[in-house]
C-alpha positions in Angstrom: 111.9 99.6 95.1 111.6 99.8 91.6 107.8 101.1 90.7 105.8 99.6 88.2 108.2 101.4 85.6 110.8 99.1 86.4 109.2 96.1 87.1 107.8 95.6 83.8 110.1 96.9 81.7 111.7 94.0 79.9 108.5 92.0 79.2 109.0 92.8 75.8 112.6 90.8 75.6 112.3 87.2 75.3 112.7 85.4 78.6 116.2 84.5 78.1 117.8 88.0 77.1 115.4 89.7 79.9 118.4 91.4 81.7 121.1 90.7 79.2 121.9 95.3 78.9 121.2 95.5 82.2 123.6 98.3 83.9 123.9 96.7 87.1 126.2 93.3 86.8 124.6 91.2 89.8 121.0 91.9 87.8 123.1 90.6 84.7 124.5 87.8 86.3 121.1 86.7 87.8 119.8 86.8 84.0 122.7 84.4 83.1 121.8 82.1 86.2 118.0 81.9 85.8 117.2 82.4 81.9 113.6 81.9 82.8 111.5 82.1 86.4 113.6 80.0 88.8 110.7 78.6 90.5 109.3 79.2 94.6 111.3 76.5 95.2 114.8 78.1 94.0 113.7 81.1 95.2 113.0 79.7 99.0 116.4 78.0 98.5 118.2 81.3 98.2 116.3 83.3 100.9 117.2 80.3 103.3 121.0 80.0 102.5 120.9 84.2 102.7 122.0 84.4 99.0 119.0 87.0 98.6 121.1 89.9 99.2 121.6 93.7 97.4 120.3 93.3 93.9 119.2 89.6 94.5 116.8 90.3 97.0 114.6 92.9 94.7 115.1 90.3 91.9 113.5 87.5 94.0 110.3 89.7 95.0 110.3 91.1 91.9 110.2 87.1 90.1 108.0 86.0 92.5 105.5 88.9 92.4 105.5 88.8 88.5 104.7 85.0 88.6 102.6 84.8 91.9 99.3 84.2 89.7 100.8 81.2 88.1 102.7 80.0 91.5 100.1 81.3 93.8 99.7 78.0 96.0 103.4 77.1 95.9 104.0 80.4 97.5 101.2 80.0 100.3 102.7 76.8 101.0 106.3 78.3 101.0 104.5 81.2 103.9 103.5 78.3 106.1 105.6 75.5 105.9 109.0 77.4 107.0 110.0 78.2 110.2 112.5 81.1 108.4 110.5 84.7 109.1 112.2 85.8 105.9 110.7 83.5 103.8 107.6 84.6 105.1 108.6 88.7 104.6 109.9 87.5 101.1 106.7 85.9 100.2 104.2 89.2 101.7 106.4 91.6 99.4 105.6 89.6 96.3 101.9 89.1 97.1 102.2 93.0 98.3 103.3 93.9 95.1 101.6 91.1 92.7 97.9 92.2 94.5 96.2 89.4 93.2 92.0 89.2 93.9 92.2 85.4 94.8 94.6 86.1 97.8 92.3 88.3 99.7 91.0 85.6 101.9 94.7 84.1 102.8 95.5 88.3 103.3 92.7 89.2 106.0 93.7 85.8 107.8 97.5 87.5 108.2 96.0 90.6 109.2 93.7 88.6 111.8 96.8 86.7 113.1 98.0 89.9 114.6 101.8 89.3 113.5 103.3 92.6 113.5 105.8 92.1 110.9 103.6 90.7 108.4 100.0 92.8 109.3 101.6 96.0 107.1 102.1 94.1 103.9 98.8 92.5 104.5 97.3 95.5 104.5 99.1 97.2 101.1 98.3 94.4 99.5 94.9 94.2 100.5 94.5 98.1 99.5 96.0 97.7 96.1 93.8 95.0 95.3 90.6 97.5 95.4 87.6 94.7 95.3 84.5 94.6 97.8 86.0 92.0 99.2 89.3 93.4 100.0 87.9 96.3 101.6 85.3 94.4 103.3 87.9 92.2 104.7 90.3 95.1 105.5 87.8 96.5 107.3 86.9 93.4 109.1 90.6 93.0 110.4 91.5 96.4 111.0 88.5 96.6 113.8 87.9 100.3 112.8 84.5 101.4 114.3 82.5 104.4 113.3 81.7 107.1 115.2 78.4 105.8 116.7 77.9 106.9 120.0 80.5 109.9 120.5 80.1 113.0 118.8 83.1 114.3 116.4 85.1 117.0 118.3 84.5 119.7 116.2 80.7 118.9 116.7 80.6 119.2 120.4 78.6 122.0 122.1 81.5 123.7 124.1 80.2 125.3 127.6 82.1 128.1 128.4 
């Protein structure tokens, strides 16, 4: 993964030139293949013919996360409509990583599904975003129940 140091760092570089000094030649070669964001579309297109691999596959989360706002439908449509669990993975990273408020609802209904594979980026995602509603619906989803009617351990009276 490449933090949010390297995620953002060429947002200053016009969209065409974006990863023109780039050391790695597969990132280079992506920036000559998609000058601008290739669209969920392209991106579903890749995953499915396995061309998201190595470098490719961090690009494509990293695109989609970066323009999830913008595409956010297209990529809950993308989620559902294929029958390909990486699409799916693909498409939790980016809204993992993206954390946008208005995907809190379509989050907790993952978490509520109970898919194992896609419950931990449900729940990142829903921890980075950090509204009342995210926590209220992590909590929701996660079934965690206070203490109520036991006593902590440390609290008990121990007879001897």
């Amino acid at each position: 993964m490449l933090g949010d140091a390297g995620r953002f760092a060429y947002r200053e570089l016009p969209m065409g030139r974006r990863y023109h000094d780039h050391v790695d030649p597969e990132v280079r070669r992506w920036g000559r293949t998609y000058r601008s964001f290739p669209g969920v579309a392209e991106c579903v297109r890749l995953i499915v013919n396995r061309k998201a691999i190595g470098a490719w596959a961090h690009l494509i989360v990293y695109e989609l996360a970066e323009n999830a706002k913008n595409h956010y439908h297209e990529l809950i449509d993308a989620f559902r409509s294929h029958e390909s669990n990486d699409v799916a993975r693909y498409v939790m990273m980016a809204l993992e990583i993206a954390a946008l408020p208005e995907s809190v609802d379509f989050l907790a209904g993952v978490l509520r599904d109970g898919n194992a594979t896609f419950r931990p980026y449900a729940g990142r995602a829903l921890k980075a975003i950090d509204t009342k509603e995210s926590r209220t619906a992590l909590f929701n989803a996660t079934g965690v129940e206070p203490c109520g009617g036991r006593e902590a351990p440390m609290m008990r009276n121990w007879k001897s």
